[in-house]
PDB file with SEQRES, HELIX, SHEET and CRYST1 records, atoms N, CA, C and O in Angstrom:
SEQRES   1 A   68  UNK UNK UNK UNK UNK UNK UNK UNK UNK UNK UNK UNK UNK          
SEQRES   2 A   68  UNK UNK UNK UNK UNK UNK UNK UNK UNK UNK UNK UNK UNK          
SEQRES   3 A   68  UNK UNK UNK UNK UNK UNK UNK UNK UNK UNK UNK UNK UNK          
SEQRES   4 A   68  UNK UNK UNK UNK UNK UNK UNK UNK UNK UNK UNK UNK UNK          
SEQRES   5 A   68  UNK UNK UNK UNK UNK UNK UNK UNK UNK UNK UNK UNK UNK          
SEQRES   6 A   68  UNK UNK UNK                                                  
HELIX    1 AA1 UNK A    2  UNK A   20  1                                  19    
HELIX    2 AA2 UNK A   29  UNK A   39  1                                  11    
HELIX    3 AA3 UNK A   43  UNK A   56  1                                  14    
HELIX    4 AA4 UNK A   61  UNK A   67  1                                   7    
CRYST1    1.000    1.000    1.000  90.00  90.00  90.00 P 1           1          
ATOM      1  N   UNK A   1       6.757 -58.575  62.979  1.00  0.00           N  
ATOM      2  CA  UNK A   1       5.619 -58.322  62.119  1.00  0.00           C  
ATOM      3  C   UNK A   1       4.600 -57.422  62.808  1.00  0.00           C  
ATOM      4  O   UNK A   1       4.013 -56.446  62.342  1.00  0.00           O  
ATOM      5  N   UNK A   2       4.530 -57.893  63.862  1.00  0.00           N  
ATOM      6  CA  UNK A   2       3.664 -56.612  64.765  1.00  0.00           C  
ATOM      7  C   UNK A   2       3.695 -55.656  65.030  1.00  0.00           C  
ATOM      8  O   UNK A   2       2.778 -54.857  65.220  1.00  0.00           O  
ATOM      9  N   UNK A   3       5.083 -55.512  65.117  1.00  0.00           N  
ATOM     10  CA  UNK A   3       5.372 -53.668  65.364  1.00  0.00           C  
ATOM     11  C   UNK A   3       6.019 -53.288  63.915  1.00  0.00           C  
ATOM     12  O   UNK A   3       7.010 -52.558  63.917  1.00  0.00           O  
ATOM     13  N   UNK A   4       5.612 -53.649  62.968  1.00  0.00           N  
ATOM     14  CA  UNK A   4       5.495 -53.090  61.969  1.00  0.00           C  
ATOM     15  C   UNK A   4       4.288 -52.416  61.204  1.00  0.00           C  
ATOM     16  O   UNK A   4       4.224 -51.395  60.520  1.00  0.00           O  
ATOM     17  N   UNK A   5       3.002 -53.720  61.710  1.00  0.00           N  
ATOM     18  CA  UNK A   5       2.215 -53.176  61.601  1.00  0.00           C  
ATOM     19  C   UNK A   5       1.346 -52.003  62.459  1.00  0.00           C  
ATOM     20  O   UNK A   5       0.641 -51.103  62.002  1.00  0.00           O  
ATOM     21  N   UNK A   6       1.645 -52.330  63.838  1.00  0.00           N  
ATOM     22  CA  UNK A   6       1.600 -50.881  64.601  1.00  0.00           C  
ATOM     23  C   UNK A   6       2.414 -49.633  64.483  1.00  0.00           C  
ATOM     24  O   UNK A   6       2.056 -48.624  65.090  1.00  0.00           O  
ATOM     25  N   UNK A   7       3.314 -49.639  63.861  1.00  0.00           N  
ATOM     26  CA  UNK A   7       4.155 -48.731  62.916  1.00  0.00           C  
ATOM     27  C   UNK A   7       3.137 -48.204  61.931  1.00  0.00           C  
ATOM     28  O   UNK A   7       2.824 -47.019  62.039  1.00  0.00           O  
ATOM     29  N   UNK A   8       2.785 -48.670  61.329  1.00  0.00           N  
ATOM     30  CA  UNK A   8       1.604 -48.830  59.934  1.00  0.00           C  
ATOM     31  C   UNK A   8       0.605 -47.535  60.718  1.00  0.00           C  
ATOM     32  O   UNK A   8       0.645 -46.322  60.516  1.00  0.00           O  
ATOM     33  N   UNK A   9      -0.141 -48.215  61.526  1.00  0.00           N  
ATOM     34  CA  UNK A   9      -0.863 -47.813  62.045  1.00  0.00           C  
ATOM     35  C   UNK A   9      -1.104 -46.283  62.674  1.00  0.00           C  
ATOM     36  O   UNK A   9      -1.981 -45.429  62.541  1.00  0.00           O  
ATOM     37  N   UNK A  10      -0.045 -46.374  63.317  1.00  0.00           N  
ATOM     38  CA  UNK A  10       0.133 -45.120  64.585  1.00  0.00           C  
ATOM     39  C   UNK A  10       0.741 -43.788  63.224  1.00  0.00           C  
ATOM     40  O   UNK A  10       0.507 -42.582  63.299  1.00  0.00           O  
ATOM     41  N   UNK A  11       1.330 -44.309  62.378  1.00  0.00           N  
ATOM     42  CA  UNK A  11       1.490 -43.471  61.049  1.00  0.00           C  
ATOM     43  C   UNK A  11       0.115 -43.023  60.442  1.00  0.00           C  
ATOM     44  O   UNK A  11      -0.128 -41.953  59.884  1.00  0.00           O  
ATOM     45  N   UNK A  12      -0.564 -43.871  60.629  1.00  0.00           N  
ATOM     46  CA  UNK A  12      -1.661 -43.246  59.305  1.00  0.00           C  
ATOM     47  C   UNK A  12      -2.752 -42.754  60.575  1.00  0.00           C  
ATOM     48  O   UNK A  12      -3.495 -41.892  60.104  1.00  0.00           O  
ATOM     49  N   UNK A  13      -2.932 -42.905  61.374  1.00  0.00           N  
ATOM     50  CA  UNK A  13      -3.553 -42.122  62.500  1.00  0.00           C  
ATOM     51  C   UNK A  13      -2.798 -40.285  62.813  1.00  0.00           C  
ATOM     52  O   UNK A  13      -3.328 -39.187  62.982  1.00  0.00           O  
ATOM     53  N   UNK A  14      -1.564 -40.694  62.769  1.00  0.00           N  
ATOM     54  CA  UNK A  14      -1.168 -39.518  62.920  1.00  0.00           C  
ATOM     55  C   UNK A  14      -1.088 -38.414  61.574  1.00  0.00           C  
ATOM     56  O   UNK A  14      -0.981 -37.190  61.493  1.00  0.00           O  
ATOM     57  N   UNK A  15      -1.203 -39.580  60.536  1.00  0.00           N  
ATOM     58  CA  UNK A  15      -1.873 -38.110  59.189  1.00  0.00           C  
ATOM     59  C   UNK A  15      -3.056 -37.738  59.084  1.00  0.00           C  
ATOM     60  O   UNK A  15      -3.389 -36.681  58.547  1.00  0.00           O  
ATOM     61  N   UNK A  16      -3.999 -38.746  59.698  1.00  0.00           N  
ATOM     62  CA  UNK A  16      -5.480 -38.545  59.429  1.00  0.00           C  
ATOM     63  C   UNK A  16      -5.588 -37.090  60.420  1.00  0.00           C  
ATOM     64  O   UNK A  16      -5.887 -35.955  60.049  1.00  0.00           O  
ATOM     65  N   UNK A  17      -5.139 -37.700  62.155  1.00  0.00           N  
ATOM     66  CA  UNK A  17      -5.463 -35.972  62.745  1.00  0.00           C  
ATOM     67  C   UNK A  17      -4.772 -34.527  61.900  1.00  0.00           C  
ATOM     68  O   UNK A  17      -5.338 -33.461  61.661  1.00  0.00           O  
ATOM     69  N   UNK A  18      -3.388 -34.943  61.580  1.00  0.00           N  
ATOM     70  CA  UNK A  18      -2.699 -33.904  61.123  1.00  0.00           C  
ATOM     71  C   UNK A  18      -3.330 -33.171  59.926  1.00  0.00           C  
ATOM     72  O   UNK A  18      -3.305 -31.975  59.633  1.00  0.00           O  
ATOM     73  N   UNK A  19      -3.944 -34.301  59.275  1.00  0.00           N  
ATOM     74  CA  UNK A  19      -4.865 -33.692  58.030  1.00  0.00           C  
ATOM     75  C   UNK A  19      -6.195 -33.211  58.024  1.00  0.00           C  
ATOM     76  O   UNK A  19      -6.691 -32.418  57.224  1.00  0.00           O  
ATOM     77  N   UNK A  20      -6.837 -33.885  59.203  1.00  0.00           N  
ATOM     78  CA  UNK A  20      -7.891 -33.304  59.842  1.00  0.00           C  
ATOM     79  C   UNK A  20      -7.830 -31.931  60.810  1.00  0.00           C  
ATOM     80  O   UNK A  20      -8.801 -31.241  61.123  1.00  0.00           O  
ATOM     81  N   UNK A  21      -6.725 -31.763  61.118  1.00  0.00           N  
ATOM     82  CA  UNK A  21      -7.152 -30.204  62.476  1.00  0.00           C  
ATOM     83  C   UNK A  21      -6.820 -28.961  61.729  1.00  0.00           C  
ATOM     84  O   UNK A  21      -6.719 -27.917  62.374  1.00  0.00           O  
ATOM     85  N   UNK A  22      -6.578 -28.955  60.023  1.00  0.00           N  
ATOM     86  CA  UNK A  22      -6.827 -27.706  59.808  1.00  0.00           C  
ATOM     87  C   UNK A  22      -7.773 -26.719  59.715  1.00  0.00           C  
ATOM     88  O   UNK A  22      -8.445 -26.842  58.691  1.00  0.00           O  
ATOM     89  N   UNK A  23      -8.168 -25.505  60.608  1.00  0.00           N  
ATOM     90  CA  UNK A  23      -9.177 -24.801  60.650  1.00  0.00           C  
ATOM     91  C   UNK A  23      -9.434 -24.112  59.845  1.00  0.00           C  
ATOM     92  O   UNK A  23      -8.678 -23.168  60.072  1.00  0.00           O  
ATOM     93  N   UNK A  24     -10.132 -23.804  58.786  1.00  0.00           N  
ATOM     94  CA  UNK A  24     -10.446 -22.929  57.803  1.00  0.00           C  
ATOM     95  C   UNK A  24     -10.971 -21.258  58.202  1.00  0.00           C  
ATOM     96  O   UNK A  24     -12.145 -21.031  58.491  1.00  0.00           O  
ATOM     97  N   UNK A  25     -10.135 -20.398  58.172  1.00  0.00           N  
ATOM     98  CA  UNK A  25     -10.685 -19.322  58.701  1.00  0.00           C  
ATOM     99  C   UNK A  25     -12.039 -18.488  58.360  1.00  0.00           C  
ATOM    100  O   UNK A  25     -12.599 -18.601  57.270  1.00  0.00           O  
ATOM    101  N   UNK A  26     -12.411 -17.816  59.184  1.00  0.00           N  
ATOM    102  CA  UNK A  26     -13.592 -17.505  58.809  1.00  0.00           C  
ATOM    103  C   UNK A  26     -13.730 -15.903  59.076  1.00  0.00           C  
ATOM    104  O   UNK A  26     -13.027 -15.335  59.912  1.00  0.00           O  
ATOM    105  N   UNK A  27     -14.771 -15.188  58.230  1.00  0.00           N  
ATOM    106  CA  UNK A  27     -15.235 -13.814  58.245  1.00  0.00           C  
ATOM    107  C   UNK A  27     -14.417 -12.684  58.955  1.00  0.00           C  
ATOM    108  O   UNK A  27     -13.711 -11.780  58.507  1.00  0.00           O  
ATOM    109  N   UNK A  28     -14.874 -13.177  60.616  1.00  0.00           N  
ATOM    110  CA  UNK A  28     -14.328 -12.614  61.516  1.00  0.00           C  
ATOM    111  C   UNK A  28     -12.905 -12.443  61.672  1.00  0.00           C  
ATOM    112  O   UNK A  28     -12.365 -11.339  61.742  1.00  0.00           O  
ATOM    113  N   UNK A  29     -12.167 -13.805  61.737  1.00  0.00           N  
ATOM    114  CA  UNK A  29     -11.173 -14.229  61.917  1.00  0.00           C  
ATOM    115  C   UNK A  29      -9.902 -13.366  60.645  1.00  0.00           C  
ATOM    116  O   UNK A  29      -8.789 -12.867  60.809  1.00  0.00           O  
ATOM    117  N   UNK A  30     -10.808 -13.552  59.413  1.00  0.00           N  
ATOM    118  CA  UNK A  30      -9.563 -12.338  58.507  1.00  0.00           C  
ATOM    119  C   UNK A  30     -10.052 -10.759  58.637  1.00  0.00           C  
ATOM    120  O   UNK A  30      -9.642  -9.922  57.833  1.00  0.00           O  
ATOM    121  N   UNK A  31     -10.784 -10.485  59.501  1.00  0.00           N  
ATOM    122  CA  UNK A  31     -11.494  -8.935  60.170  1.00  0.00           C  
ATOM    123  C   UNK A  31     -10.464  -8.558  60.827  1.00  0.00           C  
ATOM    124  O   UNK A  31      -9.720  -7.666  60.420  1.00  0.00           O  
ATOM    125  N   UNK A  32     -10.226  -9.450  62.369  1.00  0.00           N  
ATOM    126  CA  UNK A  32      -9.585  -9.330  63.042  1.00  0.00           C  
ATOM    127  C   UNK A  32      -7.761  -8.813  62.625  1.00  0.00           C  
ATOM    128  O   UNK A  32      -7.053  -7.925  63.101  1.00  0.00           O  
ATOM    129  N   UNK A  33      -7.553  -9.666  61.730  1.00  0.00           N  
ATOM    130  CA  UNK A  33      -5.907  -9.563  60.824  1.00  0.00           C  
ATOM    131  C   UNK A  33      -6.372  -8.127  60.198  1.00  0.00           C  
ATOM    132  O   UNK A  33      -5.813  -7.051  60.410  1.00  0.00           O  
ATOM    133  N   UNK A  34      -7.230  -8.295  59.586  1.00  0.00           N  
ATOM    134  CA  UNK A  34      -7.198  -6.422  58.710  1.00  0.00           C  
ATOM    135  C   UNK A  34      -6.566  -5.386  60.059  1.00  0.00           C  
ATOM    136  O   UNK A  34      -5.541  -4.711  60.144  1.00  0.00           O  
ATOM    137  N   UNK A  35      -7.671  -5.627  60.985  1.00  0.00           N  
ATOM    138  CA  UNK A  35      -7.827  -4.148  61.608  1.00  0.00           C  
ATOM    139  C   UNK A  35      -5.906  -4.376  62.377  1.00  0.00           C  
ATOM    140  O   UNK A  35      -5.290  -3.457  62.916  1.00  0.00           O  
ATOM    141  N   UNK A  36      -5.364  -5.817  62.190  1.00  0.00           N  
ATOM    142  CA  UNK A  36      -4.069  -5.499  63.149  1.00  0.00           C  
ATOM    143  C   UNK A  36      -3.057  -4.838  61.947  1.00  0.00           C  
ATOM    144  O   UNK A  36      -1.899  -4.479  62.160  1.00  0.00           O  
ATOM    145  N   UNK A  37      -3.708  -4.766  60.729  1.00  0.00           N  
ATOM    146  CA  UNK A  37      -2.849  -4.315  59.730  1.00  0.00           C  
ATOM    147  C   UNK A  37      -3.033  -3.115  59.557  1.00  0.00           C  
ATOM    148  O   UNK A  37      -2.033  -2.486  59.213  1.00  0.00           O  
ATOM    149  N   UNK A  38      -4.033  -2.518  59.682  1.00  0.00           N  
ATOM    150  CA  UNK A  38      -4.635  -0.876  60.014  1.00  0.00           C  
ATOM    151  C   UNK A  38      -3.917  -0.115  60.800  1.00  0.00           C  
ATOM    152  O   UNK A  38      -3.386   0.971  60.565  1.00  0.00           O  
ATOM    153  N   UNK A  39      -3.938  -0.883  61.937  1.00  0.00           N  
ATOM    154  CA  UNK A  39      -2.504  -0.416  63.335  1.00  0.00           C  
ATOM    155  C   UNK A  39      -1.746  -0.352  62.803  1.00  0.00           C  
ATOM    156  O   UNK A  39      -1.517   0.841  62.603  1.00  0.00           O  
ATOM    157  N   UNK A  40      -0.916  -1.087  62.247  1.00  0.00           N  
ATOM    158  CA  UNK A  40       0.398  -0.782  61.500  1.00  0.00           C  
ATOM    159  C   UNK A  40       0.802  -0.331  60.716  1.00  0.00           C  
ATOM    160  O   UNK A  40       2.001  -0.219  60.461  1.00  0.00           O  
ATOM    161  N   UNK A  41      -0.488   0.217  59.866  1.00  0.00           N  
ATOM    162  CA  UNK A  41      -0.174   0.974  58.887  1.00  0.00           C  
ATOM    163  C   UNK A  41      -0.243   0.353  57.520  1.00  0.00           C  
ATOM    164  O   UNK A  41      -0.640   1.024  56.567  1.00  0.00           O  
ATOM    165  N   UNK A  42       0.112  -0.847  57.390  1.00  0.00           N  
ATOM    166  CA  UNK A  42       0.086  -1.983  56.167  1.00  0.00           C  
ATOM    167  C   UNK A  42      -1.461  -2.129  55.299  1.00  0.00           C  
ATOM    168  O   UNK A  42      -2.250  -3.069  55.202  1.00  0.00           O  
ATOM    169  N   UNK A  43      -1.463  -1.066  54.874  1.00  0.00           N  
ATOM    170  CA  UNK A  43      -3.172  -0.838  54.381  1.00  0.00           C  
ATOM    171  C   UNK A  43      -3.198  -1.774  53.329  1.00  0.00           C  
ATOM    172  O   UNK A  43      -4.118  -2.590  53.373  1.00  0.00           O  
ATOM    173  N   UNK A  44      -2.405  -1.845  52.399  1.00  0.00           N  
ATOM    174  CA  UNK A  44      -2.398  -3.153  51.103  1.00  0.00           C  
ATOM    175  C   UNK A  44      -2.924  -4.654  51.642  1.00  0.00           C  
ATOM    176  O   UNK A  44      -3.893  -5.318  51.273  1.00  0.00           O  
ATOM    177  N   UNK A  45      -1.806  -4.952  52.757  1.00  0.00           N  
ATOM    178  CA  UNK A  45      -2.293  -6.227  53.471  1.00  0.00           C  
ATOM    179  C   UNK A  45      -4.073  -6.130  54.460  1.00  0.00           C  
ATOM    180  O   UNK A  45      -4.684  -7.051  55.002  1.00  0.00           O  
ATOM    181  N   UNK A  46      -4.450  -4.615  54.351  1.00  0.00           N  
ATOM    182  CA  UNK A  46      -5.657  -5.421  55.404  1.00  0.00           C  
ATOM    183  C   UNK A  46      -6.693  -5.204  54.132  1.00  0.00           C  
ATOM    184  O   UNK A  46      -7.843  -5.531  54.424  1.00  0.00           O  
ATOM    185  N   UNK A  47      -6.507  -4.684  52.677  1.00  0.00           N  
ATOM    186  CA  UNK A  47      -7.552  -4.555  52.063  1.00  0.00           C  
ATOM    187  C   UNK A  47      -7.478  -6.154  51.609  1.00  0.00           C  
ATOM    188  O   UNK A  47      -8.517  -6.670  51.199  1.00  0.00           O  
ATOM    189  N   UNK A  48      -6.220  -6.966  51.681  1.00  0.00           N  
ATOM    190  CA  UNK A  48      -6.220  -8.033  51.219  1.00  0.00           C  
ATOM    191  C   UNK A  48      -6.929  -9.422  52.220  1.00  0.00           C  
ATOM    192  O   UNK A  48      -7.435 -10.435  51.737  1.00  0.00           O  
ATOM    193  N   UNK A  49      -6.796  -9.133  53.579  1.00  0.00           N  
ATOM    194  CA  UNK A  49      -7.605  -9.367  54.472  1.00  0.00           C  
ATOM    195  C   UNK A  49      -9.221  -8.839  54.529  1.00  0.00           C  
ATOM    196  O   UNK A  49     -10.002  -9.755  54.783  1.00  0.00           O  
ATOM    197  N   UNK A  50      -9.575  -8.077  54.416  1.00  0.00           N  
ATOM    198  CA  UNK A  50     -11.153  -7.577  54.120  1.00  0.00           C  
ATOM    199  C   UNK A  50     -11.377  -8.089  52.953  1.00  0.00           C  
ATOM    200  O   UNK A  50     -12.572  -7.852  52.774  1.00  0.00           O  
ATOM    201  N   UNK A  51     -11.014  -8.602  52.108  1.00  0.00           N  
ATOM    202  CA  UNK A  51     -11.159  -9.259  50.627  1.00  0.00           C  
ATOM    203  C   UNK A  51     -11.335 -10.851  51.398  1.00  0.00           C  
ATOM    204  O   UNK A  51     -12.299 -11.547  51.718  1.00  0.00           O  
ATOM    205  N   UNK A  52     -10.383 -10.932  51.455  1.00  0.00           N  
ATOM    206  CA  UNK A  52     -10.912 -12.733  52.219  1.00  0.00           C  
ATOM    207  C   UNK A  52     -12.091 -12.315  53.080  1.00  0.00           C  
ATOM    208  O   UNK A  52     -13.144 -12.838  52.717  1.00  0.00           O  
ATOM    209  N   UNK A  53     -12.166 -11.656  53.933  1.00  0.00           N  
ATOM    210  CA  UNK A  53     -13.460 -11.981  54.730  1.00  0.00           C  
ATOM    211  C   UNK A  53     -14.911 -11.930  54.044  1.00  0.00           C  
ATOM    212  O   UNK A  53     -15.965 -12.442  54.421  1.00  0.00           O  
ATOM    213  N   UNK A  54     -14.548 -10.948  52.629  1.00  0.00           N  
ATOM    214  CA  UNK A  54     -16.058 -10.855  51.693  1.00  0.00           C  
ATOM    215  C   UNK A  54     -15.800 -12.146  50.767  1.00  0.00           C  
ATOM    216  O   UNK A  54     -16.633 -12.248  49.866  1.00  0.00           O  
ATOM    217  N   UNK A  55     -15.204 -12.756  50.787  1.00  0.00           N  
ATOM    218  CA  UNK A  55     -15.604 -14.090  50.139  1.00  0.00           C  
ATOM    219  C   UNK A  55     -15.711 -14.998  50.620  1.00  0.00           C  
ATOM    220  O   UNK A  55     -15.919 -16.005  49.942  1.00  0.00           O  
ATOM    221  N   UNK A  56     -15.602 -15.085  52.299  1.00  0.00           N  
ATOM    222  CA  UNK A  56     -16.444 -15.962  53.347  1.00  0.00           C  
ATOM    223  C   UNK A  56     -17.221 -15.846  53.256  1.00  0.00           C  
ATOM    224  O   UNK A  56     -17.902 -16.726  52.729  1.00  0.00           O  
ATOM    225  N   UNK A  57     -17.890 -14.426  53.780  1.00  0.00           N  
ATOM    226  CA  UNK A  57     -19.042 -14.195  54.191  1.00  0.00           C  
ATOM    227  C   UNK A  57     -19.365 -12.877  53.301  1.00  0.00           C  
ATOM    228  O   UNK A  57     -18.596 -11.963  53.599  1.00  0.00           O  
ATOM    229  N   UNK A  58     -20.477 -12.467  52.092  1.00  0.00           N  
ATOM    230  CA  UNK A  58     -20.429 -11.363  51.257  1.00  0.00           C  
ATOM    231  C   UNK A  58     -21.215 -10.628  51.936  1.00  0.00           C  
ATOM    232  O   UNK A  58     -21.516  -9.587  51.351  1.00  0.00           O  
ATOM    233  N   UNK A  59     -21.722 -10.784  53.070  1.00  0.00           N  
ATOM    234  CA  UNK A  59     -22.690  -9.694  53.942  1.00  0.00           C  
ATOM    235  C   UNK A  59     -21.960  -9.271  55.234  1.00  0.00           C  
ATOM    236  O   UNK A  59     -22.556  -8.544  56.029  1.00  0.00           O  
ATOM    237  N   UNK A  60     -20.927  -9.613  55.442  1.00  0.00           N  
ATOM    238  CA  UNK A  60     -19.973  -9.105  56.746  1.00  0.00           C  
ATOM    239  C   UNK A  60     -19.753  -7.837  56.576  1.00  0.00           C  
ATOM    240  O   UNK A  60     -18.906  -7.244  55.909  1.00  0.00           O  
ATOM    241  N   UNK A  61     -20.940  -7.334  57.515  1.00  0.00           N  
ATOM    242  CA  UNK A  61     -20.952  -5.701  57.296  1.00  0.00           C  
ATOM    243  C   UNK A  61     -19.435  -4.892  57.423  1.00  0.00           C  
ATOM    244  O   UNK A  61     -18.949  -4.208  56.523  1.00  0.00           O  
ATOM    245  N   UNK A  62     -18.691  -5.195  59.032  1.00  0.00           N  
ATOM    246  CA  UNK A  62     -18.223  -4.923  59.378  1.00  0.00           C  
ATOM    247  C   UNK A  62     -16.498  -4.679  58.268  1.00  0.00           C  
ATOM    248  O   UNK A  62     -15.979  -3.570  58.140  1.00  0.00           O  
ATOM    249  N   UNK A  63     -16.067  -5.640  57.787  1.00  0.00           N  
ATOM    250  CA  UNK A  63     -15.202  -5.682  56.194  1.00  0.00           C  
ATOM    251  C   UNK A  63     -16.128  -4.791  55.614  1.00  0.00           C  
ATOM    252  O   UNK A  63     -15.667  -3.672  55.841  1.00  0.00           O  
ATOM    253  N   UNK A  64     -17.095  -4.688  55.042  1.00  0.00           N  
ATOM    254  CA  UNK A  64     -17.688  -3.865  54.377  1.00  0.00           C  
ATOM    255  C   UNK A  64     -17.355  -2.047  54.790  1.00  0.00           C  
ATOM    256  O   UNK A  64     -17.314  -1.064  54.051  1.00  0.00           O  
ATOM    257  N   UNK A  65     -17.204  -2.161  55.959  1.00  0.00           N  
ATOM    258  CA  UNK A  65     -17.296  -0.687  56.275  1.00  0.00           C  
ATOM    259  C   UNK A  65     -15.740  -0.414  56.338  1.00  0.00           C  
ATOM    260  O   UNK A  65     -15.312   0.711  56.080  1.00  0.00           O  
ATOM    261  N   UNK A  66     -14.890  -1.462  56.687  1.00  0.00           N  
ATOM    262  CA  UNK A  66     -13.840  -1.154  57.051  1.00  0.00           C  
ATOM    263  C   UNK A  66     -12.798  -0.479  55.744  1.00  0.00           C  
ATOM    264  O   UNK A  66     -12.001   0.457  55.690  1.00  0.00           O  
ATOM    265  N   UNK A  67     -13.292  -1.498  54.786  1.00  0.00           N  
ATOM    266  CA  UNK A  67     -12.532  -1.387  53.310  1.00  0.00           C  
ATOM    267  C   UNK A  67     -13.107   0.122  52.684  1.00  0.00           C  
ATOM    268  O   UNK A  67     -12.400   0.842  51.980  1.00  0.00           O  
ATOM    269  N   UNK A  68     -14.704   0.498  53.129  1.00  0.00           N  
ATOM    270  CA  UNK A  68     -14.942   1.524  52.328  1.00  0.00           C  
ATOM    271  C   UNK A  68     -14.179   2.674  52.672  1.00  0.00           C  
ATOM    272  O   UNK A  68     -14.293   3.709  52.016  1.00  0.00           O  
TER     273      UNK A  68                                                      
END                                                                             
């Protein structure tokens, strides 16, 4: 009965972190992906990246200049 319920346990601990450590990206972070898509040439994918970063943040100059 005990190590069932520590079964129980060590389960729902390990969804709570797993469900907890997703990082939500931010401004910068889809900036950074544009400009590696710029390098490569993949201009569709970084306008789609500079699009996420203006709906993080709608004053992120830097997306702003990049997309114009």
């Amino acid at each position: 009965m005990l190590s069932r319920a520590l079964f129980c346990f060590v389960v729902a601990v390990g969804l709570a972190v797993t469900c907890g450590s997703s990082v939500a990206a931010s401004a910068d972070d889809y900036f950074s992906e544009a400009q590696k898509y710029v390098a490569e040439g993949s201009v569709k994918s970084a306008i789609i990246e500079l699009k996420n970063a203006l709906q993080k943040d709608p004053t992120h100059v830097k997306s702003r200049l990049l997309l114009g």
